[in-house]
Backbone bond lengths (Angstrom), bond angles and torsions (degrees), N, CA, C in turn:
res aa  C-N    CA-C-N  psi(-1)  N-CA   C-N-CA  omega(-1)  CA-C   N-CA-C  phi
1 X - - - 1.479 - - 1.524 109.91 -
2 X 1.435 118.58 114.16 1.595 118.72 158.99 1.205 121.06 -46.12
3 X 1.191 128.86 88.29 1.708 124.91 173.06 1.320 114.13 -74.31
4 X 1.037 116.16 9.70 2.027 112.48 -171.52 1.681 91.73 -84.89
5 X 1.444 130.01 -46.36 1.698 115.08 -168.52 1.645 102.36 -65.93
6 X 1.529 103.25 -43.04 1.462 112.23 -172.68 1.609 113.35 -60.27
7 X 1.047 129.05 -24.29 1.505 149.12 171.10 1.502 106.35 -62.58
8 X 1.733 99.48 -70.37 1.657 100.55 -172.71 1.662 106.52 -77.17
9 X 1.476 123.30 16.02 1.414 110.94 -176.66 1.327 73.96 -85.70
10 X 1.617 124.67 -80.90 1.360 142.15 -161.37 1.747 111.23 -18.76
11 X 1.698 101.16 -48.53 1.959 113.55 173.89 1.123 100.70 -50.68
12 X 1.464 117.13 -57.60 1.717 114.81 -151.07 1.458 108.25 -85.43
13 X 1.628 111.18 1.81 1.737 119.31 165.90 1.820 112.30 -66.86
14 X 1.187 86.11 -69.62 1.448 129.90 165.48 1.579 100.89 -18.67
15 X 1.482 115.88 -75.32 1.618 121.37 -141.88 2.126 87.44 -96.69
16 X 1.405 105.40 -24.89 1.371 111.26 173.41 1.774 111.77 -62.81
17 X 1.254 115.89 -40.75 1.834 139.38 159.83 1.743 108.08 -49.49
18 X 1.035 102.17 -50.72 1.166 99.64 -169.48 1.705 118.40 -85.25
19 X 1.383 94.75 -13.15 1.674 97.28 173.34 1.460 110.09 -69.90
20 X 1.313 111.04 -47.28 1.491 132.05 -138.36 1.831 78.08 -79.68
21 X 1.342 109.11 -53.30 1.781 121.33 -175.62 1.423 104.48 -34.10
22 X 1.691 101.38 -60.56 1.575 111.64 -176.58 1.949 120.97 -57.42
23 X 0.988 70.29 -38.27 1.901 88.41 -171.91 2.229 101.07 -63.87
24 X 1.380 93.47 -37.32 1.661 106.58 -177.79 1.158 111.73 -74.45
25 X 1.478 111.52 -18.96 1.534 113.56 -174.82 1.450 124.28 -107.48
26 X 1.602 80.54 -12.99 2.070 110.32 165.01 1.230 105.02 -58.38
27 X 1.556 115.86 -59.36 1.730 127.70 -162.90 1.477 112.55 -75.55
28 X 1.375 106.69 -20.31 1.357 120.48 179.19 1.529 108.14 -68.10
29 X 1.212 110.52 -37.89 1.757 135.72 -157.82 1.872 83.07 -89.52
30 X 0.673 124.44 -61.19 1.763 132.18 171.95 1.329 120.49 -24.43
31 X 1.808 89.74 -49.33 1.357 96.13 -161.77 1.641 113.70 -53.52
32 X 1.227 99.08 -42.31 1.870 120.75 -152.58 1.571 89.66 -104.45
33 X 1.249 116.60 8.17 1.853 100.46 176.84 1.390 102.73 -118.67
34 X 1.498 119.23 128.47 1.512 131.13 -156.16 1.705 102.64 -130.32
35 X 1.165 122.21 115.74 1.621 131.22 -162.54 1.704 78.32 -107.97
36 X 1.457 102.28 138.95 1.383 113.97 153.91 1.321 122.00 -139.86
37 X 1.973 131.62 99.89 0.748 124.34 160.01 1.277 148.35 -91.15
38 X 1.446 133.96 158.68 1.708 128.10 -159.36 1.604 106.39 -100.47
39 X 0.937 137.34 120.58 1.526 137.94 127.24 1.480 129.88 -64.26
40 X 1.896 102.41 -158.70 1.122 89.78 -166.43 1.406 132.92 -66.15
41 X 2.156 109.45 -24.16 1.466 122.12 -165.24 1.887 96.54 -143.03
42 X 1.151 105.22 9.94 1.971 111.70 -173.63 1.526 98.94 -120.47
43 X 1.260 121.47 173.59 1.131 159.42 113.16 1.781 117.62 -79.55
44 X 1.029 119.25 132.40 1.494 108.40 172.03 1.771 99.33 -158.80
45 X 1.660 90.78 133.91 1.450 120.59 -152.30 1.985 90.01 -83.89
46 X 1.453 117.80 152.00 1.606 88.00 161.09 2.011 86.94 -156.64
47 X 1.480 117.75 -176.42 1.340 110.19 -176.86 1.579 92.64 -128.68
48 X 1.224 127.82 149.32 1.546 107.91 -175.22 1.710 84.07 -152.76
49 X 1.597 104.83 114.82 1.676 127.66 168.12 1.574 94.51 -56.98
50 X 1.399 159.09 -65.53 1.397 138.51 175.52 1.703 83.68 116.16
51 X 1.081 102.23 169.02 1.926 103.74 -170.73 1.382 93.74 -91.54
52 X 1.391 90.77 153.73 1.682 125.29 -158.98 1.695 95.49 -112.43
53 X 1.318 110.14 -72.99 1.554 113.49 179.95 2.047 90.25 99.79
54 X 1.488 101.31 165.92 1.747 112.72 168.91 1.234 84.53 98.32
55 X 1.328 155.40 -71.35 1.501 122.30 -166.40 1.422 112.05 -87.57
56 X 1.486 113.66 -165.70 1.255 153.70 -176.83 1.321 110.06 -51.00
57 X 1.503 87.74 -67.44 1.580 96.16 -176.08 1.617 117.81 -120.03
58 X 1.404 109.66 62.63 1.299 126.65 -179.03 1.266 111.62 -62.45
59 X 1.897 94.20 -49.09 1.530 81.12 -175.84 1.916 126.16 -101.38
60 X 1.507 95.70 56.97 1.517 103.75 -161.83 2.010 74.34 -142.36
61 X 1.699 95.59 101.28 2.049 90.18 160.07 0.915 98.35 -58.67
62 X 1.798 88.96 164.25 1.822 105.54 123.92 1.122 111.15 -108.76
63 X 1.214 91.59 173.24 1.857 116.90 -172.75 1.486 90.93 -134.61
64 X 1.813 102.09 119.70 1.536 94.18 161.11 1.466 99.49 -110.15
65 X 1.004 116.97 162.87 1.878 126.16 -170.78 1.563 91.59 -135.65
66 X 1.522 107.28 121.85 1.671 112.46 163.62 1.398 124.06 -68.03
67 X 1.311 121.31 -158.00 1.775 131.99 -168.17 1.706 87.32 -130.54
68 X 1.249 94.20 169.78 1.620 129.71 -168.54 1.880 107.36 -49.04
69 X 0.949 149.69 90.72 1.645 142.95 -166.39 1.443 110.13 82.89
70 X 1.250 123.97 27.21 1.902 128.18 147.61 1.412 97.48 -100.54
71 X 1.500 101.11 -157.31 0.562 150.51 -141.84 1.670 146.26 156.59
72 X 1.413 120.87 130.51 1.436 131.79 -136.11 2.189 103.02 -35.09
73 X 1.497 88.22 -35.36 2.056 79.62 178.74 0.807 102.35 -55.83
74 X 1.349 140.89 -76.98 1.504 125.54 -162.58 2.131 131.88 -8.86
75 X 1.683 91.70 -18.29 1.250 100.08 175.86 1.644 108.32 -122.26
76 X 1.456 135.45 39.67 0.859 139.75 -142.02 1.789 99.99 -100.97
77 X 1.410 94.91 -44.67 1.847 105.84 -174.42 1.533 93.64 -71.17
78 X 1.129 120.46 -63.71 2.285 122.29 177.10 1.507 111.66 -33.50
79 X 1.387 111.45 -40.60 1.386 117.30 -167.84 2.082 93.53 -85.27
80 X 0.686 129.82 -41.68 1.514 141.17 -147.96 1.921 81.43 -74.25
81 X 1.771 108.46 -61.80 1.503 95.19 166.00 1.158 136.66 -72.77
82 X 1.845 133.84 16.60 0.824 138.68 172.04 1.873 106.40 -82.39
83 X 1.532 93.14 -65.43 1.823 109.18 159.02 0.994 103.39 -6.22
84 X 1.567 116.03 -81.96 1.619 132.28 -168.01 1.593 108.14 -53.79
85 X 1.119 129.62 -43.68 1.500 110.10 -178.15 1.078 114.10 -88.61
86 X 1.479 119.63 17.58 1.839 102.17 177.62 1.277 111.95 121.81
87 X 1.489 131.96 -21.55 1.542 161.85 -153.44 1.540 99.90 -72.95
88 X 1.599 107.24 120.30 1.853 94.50 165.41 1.553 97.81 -87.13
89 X 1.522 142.11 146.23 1.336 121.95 -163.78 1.749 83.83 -135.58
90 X 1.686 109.35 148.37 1.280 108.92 -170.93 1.759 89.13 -149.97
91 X 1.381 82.78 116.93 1.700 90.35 -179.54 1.748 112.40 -125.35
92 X 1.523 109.07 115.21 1.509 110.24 -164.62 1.679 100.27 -99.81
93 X 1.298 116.28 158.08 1.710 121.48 173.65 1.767 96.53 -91.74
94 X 1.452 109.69 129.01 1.950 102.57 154.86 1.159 107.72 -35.27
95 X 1.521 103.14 160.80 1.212 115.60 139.36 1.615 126.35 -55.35
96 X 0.908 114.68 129.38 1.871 125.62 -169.06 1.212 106.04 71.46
97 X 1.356 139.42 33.24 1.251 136.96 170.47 1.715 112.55 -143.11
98 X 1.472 107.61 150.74 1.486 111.76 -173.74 1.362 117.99 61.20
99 X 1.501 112.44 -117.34 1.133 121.61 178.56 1.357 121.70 -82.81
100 X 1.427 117.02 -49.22 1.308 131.56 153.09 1.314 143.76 -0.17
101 X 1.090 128.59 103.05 1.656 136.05 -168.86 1.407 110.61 -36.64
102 X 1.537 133.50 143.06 1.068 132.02 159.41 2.085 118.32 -79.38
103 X 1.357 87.70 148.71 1.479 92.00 -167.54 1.643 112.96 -106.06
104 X 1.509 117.44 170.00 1.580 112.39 158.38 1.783 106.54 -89.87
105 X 1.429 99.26 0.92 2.060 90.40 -166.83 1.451 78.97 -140.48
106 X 1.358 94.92 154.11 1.921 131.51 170.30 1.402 109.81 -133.56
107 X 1.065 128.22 -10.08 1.371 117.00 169.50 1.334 122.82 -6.21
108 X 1.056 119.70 125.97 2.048 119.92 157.20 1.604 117.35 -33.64
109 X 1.302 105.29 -63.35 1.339 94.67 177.51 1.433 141.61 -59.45
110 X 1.473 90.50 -28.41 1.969 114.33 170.70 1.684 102.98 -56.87
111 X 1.286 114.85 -39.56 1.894 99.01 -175.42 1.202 85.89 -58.28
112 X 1.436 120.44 -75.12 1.735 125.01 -142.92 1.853 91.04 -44.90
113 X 1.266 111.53 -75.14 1.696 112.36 172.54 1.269 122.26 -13.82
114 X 1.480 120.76 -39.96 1.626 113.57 171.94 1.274 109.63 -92.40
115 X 1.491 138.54 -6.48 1.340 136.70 -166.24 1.353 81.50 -93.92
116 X 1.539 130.85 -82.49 1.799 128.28 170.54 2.219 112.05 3.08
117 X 1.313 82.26 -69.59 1.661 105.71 -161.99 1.632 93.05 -57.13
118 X 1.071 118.37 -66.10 1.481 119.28 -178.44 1.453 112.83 -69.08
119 X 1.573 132.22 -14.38 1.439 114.18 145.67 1.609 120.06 -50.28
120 X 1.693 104.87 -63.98 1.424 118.10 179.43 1.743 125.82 -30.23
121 X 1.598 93.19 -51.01 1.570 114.38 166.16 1.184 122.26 -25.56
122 X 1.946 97.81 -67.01 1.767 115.03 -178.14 1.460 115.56 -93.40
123 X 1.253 92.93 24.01 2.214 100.47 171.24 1.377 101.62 52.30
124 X 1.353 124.76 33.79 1.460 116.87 167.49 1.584 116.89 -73.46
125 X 1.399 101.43 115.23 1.564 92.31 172.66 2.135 129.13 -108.22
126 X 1.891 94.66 18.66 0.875 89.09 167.38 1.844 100.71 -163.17
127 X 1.204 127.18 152.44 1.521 92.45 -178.08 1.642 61.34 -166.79
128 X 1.705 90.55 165.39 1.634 126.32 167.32 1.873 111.07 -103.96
129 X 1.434 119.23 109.79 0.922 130.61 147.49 1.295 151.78 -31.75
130 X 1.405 145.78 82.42 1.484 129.44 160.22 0.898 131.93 -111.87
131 X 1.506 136.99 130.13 1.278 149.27 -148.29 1.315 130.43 -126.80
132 X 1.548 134.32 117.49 1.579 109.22 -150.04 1.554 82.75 -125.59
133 X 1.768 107.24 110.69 1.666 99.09 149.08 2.053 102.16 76.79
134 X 0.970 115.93 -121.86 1.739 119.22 -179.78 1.445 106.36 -66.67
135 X 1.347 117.89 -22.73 1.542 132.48 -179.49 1.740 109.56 -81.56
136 X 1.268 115.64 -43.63 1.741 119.16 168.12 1.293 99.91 -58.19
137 X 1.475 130.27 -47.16 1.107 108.49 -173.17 1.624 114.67 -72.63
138 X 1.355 122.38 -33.75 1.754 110.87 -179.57 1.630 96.29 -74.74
139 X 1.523 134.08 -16.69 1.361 117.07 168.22 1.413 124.18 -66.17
140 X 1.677 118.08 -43.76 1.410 132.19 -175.33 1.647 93.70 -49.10
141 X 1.565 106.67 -70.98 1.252 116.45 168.29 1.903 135.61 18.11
142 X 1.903 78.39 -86.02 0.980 123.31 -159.79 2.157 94.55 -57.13
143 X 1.657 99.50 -62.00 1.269 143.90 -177.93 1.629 88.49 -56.14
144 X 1.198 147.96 -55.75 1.490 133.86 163.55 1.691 115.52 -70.02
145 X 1.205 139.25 -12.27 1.325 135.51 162.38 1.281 105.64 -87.09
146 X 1.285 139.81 -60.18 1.114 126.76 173.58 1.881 114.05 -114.80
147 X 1.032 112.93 127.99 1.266 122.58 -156.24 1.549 102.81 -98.31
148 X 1.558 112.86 -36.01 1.580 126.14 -168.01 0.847 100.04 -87.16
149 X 1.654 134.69 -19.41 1.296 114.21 164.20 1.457 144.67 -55.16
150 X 1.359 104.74 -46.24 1.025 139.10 176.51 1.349 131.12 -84.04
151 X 1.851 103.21 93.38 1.206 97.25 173.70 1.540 147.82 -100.09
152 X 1.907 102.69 12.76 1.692 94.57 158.77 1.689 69.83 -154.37
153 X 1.357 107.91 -178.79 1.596 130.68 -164.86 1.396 104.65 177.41
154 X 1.345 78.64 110.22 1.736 108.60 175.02 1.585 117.50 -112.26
155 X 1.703 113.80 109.82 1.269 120.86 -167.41 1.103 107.48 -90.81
156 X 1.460 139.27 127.45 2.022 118.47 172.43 1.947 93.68 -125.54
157 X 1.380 80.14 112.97 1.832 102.98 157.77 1.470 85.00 53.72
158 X 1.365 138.86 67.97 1.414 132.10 119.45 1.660 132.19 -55.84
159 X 1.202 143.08 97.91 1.128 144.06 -154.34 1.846 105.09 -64.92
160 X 1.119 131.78 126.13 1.132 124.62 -158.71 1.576 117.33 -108.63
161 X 1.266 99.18 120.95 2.038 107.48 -163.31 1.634 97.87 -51.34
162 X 1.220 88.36 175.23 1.872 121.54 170.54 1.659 93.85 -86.99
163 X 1.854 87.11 136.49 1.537 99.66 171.69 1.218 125.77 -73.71
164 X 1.856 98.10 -25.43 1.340 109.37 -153.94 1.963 101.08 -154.25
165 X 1.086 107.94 150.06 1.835 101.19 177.55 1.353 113.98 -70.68
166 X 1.722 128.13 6.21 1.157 134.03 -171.08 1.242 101.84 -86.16
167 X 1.406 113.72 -49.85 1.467 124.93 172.35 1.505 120.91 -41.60
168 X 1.633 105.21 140.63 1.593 117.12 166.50 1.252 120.02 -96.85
169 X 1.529 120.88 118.84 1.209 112.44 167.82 1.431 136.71 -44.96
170 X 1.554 140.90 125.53 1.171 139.50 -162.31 1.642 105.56 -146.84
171 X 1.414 122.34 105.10 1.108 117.10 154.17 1.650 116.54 -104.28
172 X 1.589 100.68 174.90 1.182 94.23 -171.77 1.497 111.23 -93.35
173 X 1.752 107.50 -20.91 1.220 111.50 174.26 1.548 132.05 -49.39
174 X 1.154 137.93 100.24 1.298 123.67 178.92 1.829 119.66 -102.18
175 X 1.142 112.43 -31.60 1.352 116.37 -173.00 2.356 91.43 -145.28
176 X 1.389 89.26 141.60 1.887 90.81 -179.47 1.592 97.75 -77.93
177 X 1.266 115.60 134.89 0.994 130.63 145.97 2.068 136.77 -25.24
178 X 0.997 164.49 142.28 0.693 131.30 -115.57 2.252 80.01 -122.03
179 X 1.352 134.77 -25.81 1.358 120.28 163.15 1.717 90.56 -66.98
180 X 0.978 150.13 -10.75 1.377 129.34 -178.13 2.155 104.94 -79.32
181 X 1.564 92.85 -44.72 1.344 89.86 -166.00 1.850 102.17 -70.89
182 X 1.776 122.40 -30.28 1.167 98.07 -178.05 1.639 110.72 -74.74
183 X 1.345 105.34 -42.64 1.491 93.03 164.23 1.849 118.23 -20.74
184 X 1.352 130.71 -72.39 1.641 144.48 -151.74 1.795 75.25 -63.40
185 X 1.515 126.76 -61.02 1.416 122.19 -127.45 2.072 91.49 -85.82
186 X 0.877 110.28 -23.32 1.542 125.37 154.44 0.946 156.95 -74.76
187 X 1.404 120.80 -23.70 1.525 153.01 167.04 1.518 119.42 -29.17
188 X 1.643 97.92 -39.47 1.394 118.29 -156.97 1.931 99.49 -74.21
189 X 1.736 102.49 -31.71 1.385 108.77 -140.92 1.511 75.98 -101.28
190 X 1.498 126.61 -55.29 1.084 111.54 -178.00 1.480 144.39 -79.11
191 X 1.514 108.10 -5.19 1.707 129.58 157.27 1.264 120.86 -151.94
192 X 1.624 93.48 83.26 1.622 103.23 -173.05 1.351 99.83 -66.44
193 X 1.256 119.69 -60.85 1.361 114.64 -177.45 1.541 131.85 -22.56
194 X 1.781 117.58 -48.46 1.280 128.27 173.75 1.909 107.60 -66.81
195 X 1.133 128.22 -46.03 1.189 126.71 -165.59 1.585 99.69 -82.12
196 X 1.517 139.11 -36.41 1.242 138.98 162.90 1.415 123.14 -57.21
197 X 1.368 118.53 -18.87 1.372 116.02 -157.73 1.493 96.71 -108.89
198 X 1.955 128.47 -26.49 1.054 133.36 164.45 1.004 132.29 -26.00
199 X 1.390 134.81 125.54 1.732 132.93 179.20 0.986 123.45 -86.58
200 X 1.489 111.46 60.31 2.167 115.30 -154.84 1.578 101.67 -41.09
201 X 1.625 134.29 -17.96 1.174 128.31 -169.68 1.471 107.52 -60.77
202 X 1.655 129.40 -37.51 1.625 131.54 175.39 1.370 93.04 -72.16
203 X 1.535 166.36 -3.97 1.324 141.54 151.37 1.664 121.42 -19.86
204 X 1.576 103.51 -70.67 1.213 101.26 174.03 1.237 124.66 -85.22
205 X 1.064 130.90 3.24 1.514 122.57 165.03 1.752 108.77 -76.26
206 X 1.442 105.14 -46.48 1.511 114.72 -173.89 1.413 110.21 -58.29
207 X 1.630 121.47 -39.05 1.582 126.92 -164.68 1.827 84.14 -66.45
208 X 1.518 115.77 -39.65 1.527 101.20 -141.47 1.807 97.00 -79.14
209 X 1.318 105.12 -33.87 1.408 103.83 170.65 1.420 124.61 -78.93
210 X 1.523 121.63 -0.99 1.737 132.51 145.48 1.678 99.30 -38.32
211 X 1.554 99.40 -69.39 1.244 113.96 -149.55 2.194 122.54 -78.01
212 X 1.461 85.08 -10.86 1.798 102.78 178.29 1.450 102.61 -73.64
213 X 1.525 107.95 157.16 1.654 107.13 169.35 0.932 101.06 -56.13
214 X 1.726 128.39 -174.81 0.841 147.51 119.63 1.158 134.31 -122.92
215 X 1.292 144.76 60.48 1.434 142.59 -168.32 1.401 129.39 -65.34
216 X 1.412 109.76 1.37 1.415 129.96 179.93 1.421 87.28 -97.84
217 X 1.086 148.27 -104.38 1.545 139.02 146.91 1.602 90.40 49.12
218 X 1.623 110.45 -90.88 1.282 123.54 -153.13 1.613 94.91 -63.44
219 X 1.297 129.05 -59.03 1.274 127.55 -152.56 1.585 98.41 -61.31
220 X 1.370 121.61 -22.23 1.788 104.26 -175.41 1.187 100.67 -100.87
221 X 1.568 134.72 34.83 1.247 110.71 150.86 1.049 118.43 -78.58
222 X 1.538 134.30 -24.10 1.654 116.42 -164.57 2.237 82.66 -85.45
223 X 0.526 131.17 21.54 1.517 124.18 162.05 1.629 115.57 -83.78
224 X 1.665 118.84 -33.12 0.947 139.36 161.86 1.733 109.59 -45.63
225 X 1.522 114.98 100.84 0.877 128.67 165.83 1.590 144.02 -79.42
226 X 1.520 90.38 -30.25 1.430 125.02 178.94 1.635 143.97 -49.57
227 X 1.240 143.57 32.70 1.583 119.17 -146.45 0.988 124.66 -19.41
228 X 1.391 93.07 126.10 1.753 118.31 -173.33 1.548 115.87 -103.96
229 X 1.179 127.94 151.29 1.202 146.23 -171.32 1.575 119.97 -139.65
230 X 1.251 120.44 102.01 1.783 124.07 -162.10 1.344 98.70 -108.71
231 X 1.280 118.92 117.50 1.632 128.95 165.41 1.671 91.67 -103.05
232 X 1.718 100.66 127.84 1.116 117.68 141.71 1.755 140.71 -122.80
233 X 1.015 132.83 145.05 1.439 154.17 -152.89 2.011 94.13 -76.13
234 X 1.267 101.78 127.59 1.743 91.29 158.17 1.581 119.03 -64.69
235 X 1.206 100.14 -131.37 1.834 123.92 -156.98 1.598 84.24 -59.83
236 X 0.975 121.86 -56.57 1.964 127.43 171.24 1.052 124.19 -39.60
237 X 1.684 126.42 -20.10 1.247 128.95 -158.97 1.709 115.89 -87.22
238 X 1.371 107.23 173.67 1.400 104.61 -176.77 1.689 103.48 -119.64
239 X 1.657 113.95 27.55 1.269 109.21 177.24 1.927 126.80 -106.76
240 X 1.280 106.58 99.66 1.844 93.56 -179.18 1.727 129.72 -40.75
241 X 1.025 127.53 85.46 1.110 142.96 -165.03 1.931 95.71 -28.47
242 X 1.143 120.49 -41.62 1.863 131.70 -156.97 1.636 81.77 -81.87
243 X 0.871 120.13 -60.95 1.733 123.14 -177.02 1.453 107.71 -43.10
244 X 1.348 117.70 -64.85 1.218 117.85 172.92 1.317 142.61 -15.38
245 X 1.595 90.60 -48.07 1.308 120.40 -168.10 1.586 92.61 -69.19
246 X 1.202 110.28 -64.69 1.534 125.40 -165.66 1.910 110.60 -52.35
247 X 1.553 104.43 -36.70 1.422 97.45 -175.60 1.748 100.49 -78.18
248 X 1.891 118.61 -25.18 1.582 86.93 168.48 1.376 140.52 -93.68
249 X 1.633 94.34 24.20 1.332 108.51 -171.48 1.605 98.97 -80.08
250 X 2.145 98.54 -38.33 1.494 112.31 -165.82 1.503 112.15 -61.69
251 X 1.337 101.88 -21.36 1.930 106.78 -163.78 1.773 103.98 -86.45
252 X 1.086 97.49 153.55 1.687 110.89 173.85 1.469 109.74 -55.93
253 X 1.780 109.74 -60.49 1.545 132.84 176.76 1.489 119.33 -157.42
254 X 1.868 85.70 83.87 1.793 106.41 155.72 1.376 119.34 -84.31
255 X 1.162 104.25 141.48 1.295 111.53 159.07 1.710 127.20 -132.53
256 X 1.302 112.11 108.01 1.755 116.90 -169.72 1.500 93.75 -80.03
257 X 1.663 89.43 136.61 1.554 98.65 145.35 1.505 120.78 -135.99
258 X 1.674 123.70 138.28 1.869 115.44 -152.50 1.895 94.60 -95.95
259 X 1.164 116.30 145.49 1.875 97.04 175.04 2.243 75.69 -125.07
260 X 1.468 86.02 -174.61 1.305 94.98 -150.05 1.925 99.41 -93.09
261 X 1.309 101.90 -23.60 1.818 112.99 179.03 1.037 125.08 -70.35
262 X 1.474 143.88 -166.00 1.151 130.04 179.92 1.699 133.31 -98.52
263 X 1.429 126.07 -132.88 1.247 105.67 176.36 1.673 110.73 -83.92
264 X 1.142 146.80 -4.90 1.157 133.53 148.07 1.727 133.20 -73.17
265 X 0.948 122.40 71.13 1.449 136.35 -169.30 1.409 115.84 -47.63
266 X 1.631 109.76 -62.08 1.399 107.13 176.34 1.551 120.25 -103.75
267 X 1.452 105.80 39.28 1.021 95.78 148.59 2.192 116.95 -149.58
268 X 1.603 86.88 41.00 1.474 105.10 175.21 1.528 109.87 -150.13
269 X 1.220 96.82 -10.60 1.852 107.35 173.10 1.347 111.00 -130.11
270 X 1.616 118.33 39.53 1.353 126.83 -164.74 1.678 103.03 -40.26
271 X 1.041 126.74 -74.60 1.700 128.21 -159.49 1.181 93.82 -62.41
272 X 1.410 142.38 -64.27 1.427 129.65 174.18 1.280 125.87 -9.45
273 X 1.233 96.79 -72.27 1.684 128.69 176.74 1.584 91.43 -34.63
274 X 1.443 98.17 -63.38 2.154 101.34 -147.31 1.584 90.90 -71.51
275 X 1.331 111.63 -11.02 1.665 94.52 -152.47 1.758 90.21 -89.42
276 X 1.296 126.87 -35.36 1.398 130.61 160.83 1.767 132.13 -38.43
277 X 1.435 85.14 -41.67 1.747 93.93 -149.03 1.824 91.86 -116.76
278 X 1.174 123.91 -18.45 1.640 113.20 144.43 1.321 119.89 -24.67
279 X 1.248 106.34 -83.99 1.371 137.40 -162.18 1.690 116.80 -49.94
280 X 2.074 98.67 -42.75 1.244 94.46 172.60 1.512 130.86 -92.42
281 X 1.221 85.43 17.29 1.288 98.67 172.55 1.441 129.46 -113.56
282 X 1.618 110.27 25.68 1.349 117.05 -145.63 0.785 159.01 102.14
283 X 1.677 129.98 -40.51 1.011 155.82 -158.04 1.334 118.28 -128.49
């Protein structure tokens, strides 16, 4: 019997164990380590896995960016399989959310502005984007101010402004779905932290700038250089189907895909989600 393949199968078990070990004990080390850097008018909290190395695009993060009242866990299981394949993963809190300083401004442009600033920070000169909801929008953002940065951008269920004041607002959402409502009626018990740490004072500023045109919005999509990837929400969702149309008309190279749950995708259509947004991301 040749024992030399049977030997180096057993090594390459072994040193394959021990990556995956290391990488688990990386994210573990992640979990509980909280970076907070200052700009010009924020504090902003962020968690950063540190390079991994073994894939492709090791040295290209991601950045996942949450929605309006999370906070950075919400992407905790996505990021944990990013770890595992090789992924440096960099997950920041909004402003007024999580860890994150409370502000006098919420502006739209101010997320994307601190997501920018805290690239600049960590000398990133190229990273992959994902954006959930208030987070697509500081990604889209981000992805129309700087275009070279960004090399794929994945939007899920960003609610999409008015072009124009002629326009009627239309979502599709009318009543939450019923993982949406235990989600709200649970939230408290299962991430006190995110719902305590919230600055309910940006509620109404944020709904009113949901609901304003934006035609600047529209005009920097063809600036959008990036492959794009659009998750939208069914009967639950917060995306205008007619809009839709129009932002993939606006992009160079969108690509929608509809899942059947509501506006939280990956984290009520978990495998869906991963089984999509792997792939376009590489992996």
């Amino acid at each position: 019997m040749n024992r030399q393949p049977y030997l180096y199968s057993i090594w390459r078990s072994a040193q394959i164990a021990a990556a995956t070990s290391q990488r688990s004990v990386l994210w573990t080390i992640v979990e509980s380590t909280v970076t907070r850097v200052e700009f010009d008018d924020v504090s902003i909290a962020y968690r950063d896995s540190g390079a991994t190395g073994g894939h492709l695009y090791s040295d290209t993060p991601v950045l996942l960016v949450h929605g309006l009242g999370g906070d950075g866990h919400t992407w905790d299981r996505f990021a944990a399989q990013l770890v595992r394949r090789g992924r440096r993963v960099i997950i920041p809190d909004l402003r007024g959310h999580g860890r994150s300083a409370h502000t006098a401004s919420y502006l739209l442009p101010e997320f994307a502005n601190d997501v920018l600033h805290l690239c600049d920070r960590l000398g990133l000169d190229t990273v992959d984007l994902v954006g959930h909801s208030l987070g697509g929008y500081a990604s889209s953002w981000v992805a129309m101010q700087r275009p070279e940065l960004v090399r794929r951008l994945v939007i899920e269920e960003q609610p999409l402004p008015l072009r124009s004041g002629d326009e009627q607002l239309s979502l599709t959402r009318r009543f939450p779905t019923i993982p949406e409502l235990w989600h709200a009626t649970t939230s408290v018990i299962r991430h006190p932290r995110a719902v305590l740490a919230f600055d309910r004072s940006m509620t109404g500023t944020m709904f009113e700038q949901f609901r304003k045109p934006y035609p600047e919005w529209w005009e920097g999509l063809s600036d959008i250089t990036a492959p794009t990837l659009f998750l939208r929400g069914g009967p639950g969702g917060m995306v205008d189907p007619g809009k839709l149309e129009q932002l993939r008309a606006g992009l160079a190279d969108c690509t929608v895909r509809a899942f059947d749950c509501g506006h939280s995708i990956h984290r009520d259509s978990y495998p869906a989600f991963e089984a999509e947004v792997l792939p376009f991301l590489g992996h």
